[in-house]
Backbone as JSON Lines, residues from 0, in Angstrom:
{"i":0,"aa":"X","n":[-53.1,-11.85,58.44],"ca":[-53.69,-11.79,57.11],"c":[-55.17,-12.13,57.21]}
{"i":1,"aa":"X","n":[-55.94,-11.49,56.38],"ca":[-57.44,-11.65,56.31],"c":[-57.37,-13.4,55.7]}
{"i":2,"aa":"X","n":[-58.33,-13.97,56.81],"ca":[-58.49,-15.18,56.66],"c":[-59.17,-15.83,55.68]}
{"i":3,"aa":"X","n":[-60.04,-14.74,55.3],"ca":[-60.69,-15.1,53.79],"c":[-60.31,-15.18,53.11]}
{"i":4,"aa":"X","n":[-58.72,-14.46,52.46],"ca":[-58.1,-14.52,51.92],"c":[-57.06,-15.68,51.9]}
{"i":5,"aa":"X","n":[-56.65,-15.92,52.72],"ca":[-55.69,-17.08,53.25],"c":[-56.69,-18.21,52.15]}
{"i":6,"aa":"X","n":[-57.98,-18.74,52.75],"ca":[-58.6,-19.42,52.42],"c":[-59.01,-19.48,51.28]}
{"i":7,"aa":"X","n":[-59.73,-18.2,50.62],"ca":[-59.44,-18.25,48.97],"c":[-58.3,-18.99,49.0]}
{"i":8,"aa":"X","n":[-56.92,-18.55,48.85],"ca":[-55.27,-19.29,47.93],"c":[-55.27,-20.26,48.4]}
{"i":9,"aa":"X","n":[-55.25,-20.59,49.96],"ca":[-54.92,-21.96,49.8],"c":[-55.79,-23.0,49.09]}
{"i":10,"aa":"X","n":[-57.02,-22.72,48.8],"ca":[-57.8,-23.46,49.16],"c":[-57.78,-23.68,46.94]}
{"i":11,"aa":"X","n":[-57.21,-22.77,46.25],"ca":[-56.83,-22.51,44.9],"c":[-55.71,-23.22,44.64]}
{"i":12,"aa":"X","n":[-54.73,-23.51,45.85],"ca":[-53.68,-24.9,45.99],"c":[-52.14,-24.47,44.62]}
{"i":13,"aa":"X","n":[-52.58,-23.31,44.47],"ca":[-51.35,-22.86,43.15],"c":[-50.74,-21.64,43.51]}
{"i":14,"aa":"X","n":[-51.1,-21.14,44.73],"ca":[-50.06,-19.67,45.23],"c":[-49.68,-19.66,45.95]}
{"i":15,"aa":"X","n":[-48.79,-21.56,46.59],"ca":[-47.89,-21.39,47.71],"c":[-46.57,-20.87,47.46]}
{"i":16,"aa":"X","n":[-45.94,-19.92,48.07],"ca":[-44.46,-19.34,47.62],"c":[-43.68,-20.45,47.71]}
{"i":17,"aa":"X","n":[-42.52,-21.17,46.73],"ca":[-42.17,-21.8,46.41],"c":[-40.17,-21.74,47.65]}
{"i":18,"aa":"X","n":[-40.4,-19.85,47.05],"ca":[-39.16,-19.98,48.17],"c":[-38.76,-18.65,48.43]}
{"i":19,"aa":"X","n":[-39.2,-18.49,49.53],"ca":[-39.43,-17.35,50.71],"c":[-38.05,-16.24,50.92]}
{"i":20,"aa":"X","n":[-36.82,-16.72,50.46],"ca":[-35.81,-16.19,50.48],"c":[-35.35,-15.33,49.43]}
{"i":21,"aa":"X","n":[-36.7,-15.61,48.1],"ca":[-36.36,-14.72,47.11],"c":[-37.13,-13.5,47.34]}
{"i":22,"aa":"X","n":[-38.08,-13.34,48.71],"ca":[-39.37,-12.3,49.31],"c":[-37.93,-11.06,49.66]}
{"i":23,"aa":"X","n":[-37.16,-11.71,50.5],"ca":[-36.02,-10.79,51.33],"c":[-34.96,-10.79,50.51]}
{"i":24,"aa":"X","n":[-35.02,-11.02,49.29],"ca":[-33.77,-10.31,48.16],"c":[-34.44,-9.48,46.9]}
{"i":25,"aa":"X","n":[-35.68,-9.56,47.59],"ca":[-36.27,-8.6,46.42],"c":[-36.45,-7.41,47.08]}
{"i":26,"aa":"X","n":[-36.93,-7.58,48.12],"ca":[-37.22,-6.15,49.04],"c":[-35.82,-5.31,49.45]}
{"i":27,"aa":"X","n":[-35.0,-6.43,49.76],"ca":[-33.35,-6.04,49.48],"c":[-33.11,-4.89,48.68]}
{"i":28,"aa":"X","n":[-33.02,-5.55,47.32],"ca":[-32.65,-5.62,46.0],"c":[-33.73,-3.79,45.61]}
{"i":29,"aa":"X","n":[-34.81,-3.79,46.31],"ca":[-35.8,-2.37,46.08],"c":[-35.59,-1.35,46.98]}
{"i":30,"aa":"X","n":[-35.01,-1.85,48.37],"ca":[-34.7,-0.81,49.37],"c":[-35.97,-0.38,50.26]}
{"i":31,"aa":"X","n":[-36.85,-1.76,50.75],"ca":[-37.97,-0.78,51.27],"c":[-38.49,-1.66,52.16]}
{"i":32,"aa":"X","n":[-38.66,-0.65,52.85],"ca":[-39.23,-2.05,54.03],"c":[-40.88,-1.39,54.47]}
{"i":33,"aa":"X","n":[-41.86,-2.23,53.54],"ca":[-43.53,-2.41,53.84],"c":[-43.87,-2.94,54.71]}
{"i":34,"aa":"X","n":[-44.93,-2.6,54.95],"ca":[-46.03,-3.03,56.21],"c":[-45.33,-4.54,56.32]}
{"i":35,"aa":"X","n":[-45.5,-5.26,57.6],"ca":[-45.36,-6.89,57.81],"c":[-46.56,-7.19,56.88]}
{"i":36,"aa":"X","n":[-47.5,-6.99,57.2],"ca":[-48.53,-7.52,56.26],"c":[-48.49,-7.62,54.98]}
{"i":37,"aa":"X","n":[-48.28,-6.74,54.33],"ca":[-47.22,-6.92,52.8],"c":[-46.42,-8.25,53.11]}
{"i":38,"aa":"X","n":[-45.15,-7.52,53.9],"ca":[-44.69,-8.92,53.68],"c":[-44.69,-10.58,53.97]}
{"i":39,"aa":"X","n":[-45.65,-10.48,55.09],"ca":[-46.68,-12.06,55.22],"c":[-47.03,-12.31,54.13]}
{"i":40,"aa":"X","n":[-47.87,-11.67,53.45],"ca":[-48.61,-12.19,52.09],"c":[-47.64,-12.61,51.1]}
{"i":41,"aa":"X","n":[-46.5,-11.97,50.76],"ca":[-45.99,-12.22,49.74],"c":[-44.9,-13.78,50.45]}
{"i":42,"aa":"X","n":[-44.45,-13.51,51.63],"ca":[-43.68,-14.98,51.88],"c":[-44.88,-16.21,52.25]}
{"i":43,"aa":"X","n":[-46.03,-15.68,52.17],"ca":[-46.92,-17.14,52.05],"c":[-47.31,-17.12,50.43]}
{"i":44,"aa":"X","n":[-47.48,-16.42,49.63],"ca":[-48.2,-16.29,48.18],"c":[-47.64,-15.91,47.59]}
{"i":45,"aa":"X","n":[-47.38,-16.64,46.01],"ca":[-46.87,-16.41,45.2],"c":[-47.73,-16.03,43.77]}
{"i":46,"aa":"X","n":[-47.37,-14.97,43.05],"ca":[-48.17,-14.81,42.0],"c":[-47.67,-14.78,40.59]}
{"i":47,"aa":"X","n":[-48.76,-14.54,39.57],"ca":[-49.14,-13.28,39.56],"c":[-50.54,-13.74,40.32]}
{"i":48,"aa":"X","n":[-51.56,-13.12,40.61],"ca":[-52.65,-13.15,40.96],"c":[-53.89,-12.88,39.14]}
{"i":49,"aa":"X","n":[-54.96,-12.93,39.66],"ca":[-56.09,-12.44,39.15],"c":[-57.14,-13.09,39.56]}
{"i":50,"aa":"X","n":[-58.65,-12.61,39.0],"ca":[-59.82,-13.25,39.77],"c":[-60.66,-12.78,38.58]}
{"i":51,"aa":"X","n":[-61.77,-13.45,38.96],"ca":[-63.18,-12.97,37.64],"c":[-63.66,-11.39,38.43]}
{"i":52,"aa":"X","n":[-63.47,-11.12,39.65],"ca":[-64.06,-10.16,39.92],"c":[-63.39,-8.65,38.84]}
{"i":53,"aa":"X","n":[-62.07,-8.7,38.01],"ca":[-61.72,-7.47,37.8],"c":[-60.26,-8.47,37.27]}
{"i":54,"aa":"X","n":[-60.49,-6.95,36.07],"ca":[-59.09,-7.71,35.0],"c":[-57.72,-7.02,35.44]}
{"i":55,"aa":"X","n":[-57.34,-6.81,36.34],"ca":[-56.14,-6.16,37.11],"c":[-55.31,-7.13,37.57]}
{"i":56,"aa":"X","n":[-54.07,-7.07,37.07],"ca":[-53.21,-8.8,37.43],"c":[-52.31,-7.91,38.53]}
{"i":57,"aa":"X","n":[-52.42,-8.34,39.33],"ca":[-51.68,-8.39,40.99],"c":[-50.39,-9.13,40.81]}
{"i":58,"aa":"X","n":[-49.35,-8.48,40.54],"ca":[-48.04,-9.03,39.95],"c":[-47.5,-9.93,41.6]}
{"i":59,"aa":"X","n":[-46.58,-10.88,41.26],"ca":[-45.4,-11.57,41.91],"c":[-44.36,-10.27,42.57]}
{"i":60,"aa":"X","n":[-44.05,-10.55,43.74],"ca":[-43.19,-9.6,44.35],"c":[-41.86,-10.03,43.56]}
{"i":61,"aa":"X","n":[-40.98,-11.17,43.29],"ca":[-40.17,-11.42,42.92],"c":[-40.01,-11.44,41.27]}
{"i":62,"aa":"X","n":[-38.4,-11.64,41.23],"ca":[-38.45,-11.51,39.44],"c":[-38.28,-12.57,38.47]}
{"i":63,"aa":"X","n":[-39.01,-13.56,39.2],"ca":[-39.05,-14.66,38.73],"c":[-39.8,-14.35,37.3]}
{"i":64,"aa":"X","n":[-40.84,-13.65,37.35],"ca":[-41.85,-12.77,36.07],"c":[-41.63,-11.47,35.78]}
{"i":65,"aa":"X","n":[-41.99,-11.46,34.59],"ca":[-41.5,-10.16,33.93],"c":[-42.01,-9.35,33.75]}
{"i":66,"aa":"X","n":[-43.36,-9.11,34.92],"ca":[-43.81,-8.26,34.79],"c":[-44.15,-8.33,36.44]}
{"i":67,"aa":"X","n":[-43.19,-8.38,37.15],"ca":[-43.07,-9.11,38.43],"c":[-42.83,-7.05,39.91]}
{"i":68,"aa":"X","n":[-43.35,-7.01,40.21],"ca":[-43.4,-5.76,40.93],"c":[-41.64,-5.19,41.34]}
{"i":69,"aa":"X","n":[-41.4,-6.3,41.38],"ca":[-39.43,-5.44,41.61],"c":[-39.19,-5.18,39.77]}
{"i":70,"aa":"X","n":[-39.32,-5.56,39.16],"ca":[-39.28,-5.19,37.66],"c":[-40.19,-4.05,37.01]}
{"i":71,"aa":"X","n":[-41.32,-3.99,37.67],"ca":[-41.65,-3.1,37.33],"c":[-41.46,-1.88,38.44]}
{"i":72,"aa":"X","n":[-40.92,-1.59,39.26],"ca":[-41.08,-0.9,40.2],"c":[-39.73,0.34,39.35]}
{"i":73,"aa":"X","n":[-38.81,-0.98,38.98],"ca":[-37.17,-0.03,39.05],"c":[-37.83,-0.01,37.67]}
{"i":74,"aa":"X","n":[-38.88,0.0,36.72],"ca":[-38.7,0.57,35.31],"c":[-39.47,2.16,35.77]}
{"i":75,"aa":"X","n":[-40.7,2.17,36.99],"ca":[-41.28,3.27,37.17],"c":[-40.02,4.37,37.65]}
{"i":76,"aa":"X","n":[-39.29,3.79,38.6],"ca":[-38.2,4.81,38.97],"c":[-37.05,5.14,37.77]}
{"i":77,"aa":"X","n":[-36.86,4.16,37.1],"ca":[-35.94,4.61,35.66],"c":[-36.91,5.49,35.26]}
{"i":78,"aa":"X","n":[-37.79,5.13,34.46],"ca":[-38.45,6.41,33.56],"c":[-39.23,7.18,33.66]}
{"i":79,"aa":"X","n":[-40.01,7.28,35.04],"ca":[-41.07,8.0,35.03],"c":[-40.81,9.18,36.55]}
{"i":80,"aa":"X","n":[-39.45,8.37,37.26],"ca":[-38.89,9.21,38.51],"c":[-39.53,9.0,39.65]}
{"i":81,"aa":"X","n":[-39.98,8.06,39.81],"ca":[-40.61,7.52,41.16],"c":[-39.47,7.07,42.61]}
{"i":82,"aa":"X","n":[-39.85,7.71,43.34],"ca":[-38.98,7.84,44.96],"c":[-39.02,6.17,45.38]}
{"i":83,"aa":"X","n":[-38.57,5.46,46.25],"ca":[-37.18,4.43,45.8],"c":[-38.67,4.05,46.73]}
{"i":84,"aa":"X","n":[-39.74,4.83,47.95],"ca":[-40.42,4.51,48.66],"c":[-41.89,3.31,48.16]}
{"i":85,"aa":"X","n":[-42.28,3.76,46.8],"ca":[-43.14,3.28,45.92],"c":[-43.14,1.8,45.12]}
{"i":86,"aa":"X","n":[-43.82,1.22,45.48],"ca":[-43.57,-0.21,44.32],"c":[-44.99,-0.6,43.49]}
{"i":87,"aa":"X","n":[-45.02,-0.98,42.5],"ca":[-45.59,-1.11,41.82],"c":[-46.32,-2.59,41.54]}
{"i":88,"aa":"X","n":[-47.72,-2.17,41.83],"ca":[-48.38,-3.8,42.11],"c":[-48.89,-4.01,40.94]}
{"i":89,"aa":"X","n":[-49.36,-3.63,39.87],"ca":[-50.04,-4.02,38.92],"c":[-49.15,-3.87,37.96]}
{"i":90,"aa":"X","n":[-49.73,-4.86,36.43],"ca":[-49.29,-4.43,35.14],"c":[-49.6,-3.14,35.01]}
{"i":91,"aa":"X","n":[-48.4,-2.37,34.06],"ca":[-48.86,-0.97,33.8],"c":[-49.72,-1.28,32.39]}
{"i":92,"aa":"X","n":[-51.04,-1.09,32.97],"ca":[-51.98,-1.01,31.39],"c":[-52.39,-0.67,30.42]}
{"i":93,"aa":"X","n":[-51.06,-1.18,29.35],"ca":[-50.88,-0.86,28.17],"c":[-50.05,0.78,28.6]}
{"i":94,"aa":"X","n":[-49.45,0.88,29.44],"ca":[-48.9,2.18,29.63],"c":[-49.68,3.19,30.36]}
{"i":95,"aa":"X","n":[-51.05,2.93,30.59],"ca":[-51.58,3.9,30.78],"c":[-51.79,4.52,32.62]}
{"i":96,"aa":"X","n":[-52.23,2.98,33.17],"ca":[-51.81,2.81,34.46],"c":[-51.67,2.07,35.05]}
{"i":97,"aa":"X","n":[-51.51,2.14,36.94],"ca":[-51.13,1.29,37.44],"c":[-51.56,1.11,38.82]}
{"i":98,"aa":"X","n":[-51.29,0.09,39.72],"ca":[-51.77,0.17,41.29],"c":[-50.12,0.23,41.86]}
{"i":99,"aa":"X","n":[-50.09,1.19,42.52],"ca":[-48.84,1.57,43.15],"c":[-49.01,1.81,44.98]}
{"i":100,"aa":"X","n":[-47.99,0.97,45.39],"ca":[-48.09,0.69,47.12],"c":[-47.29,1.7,47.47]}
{"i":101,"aa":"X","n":[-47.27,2.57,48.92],"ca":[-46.53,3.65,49.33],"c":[-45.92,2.54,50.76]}
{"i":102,"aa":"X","n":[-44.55,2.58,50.61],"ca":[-44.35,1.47,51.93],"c":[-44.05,2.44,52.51]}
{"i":103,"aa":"X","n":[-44.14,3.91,52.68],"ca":[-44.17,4.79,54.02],"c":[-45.09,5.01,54.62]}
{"i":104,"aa":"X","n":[-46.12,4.4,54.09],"ca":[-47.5,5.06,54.49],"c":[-48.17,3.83,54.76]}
{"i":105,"aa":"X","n":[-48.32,3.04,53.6],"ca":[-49.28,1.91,53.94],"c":[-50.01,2.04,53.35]}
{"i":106,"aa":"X","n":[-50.65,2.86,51.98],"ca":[-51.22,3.19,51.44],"c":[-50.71,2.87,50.0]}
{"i":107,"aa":"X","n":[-52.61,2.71,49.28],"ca":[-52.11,2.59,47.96],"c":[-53.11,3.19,47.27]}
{"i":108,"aa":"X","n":[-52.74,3.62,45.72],"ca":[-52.98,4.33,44.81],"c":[-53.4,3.55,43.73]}
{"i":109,"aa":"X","n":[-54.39,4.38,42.55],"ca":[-54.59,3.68,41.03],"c":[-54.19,5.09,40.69]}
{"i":110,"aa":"X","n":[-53.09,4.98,40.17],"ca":[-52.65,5.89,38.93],"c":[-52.78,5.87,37.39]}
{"i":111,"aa":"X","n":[-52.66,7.46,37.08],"ca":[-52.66,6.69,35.7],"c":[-51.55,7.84,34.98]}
{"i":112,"aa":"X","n":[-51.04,7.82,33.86],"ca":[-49.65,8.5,33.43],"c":[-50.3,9.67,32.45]}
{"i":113,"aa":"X","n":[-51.01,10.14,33.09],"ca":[-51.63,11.48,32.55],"c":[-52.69,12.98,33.79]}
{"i":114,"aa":"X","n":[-51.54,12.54,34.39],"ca":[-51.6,13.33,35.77],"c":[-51.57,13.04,37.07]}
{"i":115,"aa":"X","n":[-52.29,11.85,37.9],"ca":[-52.26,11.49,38.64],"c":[-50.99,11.1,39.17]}
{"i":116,"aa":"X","n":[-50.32,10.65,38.53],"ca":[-48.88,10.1,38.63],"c":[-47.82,11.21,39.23]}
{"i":117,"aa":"X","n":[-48.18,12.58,38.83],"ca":[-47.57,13.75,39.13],"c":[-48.26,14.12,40.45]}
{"i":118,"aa":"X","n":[-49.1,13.76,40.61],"ca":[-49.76,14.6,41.96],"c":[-49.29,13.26,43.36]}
{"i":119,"aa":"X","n":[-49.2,12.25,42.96],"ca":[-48.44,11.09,43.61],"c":[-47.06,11.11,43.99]}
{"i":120,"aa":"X","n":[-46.41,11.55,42.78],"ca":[-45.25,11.85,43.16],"c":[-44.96,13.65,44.08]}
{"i":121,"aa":"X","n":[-45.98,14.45,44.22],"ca":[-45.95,15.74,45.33],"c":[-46.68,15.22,46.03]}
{"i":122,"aa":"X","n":[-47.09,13.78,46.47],"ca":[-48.0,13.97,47.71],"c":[-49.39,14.49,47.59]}
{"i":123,"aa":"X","n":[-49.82,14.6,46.43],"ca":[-51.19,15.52,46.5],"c":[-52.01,14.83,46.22]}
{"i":124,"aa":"X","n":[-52.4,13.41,46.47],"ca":[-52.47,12.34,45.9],"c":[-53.91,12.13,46.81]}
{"i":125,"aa":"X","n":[-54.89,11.22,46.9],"ca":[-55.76,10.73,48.19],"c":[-55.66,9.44,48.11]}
{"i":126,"aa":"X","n":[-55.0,8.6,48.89],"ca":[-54.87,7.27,48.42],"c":[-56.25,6.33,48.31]}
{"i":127,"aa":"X","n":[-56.06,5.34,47.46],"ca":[-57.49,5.12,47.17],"c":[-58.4,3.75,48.07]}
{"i":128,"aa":"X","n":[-56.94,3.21,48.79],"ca":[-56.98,2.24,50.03],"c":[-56.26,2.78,51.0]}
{"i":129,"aa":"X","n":[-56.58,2.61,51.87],"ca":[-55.76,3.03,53.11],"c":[-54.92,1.94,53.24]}
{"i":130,"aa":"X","n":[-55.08,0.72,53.18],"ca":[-53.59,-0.07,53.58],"c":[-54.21,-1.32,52.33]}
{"i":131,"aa":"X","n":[-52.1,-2.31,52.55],"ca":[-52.14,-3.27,51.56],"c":[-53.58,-4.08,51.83]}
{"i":132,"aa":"X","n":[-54.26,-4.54,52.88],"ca":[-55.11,-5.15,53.4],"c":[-56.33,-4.74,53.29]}
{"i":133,"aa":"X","n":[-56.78,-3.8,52.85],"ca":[-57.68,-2.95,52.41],"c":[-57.71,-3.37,51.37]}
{"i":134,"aa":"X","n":[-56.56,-2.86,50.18],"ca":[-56.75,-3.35,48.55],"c":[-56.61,-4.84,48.57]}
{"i":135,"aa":"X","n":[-56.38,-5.95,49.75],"ca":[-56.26,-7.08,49.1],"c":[-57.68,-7.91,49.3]}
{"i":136,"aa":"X","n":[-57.97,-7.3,50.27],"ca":[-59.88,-7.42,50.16],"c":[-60.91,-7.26,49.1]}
{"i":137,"aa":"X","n":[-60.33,-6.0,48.92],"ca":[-61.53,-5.26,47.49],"c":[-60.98,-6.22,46.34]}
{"i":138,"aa":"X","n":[-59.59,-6.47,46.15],"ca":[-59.13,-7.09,44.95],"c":[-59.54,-8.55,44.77]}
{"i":139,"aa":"X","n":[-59.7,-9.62,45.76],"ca":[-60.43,-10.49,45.92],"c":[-61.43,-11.03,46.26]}
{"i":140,"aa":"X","n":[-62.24,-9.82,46.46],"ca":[-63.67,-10.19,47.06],"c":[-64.9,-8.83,46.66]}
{"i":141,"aa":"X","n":[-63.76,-7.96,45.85],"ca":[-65.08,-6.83,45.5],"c":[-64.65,-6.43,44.11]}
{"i":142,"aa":"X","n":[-64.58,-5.51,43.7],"ca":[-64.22,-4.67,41.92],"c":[-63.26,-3.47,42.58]}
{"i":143,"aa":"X","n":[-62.26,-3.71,41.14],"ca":[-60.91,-2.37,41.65],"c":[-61.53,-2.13,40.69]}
{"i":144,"aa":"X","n":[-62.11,-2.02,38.98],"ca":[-61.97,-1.16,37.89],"c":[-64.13,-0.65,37.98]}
């Protein structure tokens, strides 16, 4: 994990994961197995996240919250038909969009539910980070919006 990052949370003393066993019943529970790096971060950090750099809340892998990325992941695949591969990192805003992780790829996306979302789901997509570690840089140390 980017050490800058490490050092931001810990050093914020409020996003130690409380309990690591709910990391491997959520990923369970979604069917997907992401980068290790994904899953380092989430069995050391617990969220939701946010920062002054950008109003984009970086949801909790678990469903401890209700707006927690396994909760929102299975509402994108209930209603909108998203492949079981996709999980969903951000609040969907106000409906409109979202930051969505590809755990086949390593790649992630800002969608939004007025096209992009369709070209994501054919692949026609350009992802807008190349990996989780990529967006967890820009998200804590640069501007996503």
């Amino acid at each position: 994990m980017d050490a800058d990052i490490k050092y931001l949370l810990d050093s914020k003393g409020c996003y130690a994961r409380g309990d690591i066993n709910e990391v491997q019943k959520s990923l369970h529970r979604l069917g997907v197995h992401p980068d290790q790096k994904f899953i380092d971060f989430f069995l050391e950090f617990e969220g939701p996240f946010s920062n002054f750099h950008n109003t984009i809340v970086l949801a909790d892998l678990t469903v401890g919250e209700s707006e927690s990325i396994e909760n929102m992941t299975f509402y994108l695949r209930e209603h909108h038909g998203f492949d079981s591969h996709f999980l969903v990192l951000s609040s969907i805003d106000g409906g409109d969009s979202a930051i969505v992780y590809d755990c086949k790829t390593n790649t992630i996306y800002h969608i939004d539910f007025e096209g992009t979302d369709k070209l994501l789901k054919n692949g026609e997509l350009v992802p807008h980070w190349n990996s989780f570690e990529e967006f967890l840089r820009e998200y804590f140390w640069g501007r996503l919006n």
